[in-house]
N, C-alpha and C positions, 0 to 999 in steps of 0.2 A: 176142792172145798170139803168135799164129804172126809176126804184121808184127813184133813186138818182136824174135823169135827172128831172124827173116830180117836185122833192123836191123845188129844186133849183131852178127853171122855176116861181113854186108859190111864193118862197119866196121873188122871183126880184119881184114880181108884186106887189103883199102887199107890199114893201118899196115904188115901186115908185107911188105908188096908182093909178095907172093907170088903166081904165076898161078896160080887157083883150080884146083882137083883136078878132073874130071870127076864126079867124087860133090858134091862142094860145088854145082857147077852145077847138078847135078840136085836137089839140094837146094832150091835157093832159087828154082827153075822149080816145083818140085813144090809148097812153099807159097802161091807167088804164085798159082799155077791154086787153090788151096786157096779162099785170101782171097777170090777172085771169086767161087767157090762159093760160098763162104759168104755175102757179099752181095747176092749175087740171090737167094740161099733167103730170105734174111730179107725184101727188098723185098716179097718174095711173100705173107710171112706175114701175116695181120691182126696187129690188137696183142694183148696177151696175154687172152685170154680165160681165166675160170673152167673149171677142169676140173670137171664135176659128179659124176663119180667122186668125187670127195674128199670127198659130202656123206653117206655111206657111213659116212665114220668121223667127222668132224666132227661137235663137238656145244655146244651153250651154255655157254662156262664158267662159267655163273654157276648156270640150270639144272640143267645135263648134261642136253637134250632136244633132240631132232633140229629140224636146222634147214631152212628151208624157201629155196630161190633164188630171187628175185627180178631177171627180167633186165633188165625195164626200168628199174629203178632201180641193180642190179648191186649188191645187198647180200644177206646173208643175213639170215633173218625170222627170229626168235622171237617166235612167235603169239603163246605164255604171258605173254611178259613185255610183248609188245609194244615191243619194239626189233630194231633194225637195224645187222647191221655190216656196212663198206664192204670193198668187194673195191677193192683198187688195183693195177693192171698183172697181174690176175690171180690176186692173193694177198688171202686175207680176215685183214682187220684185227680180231682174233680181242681185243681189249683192251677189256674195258668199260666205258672210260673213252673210246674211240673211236667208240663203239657212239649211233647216236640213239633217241628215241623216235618209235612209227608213229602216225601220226592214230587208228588201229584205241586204240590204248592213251590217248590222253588223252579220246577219245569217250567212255571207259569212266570213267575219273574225275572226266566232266562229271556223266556220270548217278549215280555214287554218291555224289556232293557233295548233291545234289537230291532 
């Protein structure tokens, strides 16, 4: 966002050939230093990881029972129903029509078939 600002900032100025104001200059040093900040923090960051906080308030839409994380797999459990939904870039894919079923849940409808 700031690179689009800074873009468009230059390119008024080269139309109106105007020598940039001291403010303007500071302007467009002051973003550029921004943008680099900004991209070393991100290089730094792992990629988006689940905040587990949120399983606090998060609950089964289908249920409404607390749901259990799953890291290795990186989804959220419902024991009860024996299904699973996927976290992608950090965000739980909360649709139950996204959601699979766990080995735990058809083990279970092996043995009630029998």
């Amino acid at each position: 966002m700031l690179n689009g600002v800074r873009c468009r900032l230059a390119s008024t100025l080269w139309r109106t050939r105007a020598p940039p104001s001291a403010v303007t200059r500071r302007c467009l040093r002051a973003t550029r230093s921004l943008s680099l900040a900004d991209r070393s923090e991100r290089a730094k960051e792992p990629p988006s990881t689940f905040d587990q906080a949120l399983l606090e308030f998060l609950v089964c839409p289908l249920s409404k029972k607390p749901l259990r994380y799953e890291a290795s797999t990186n989804e959220l459990i419902n024991e009860e129903l024996g299904i699973a939904y996927p976290i992608i870039d950090g965000i739980p894919n909360m649709i139950p029509q996204a959601a699979r079923t766990t080995q735990q849940n058809k083990k279970q409808e092996k043995t009630e078939q029998h």
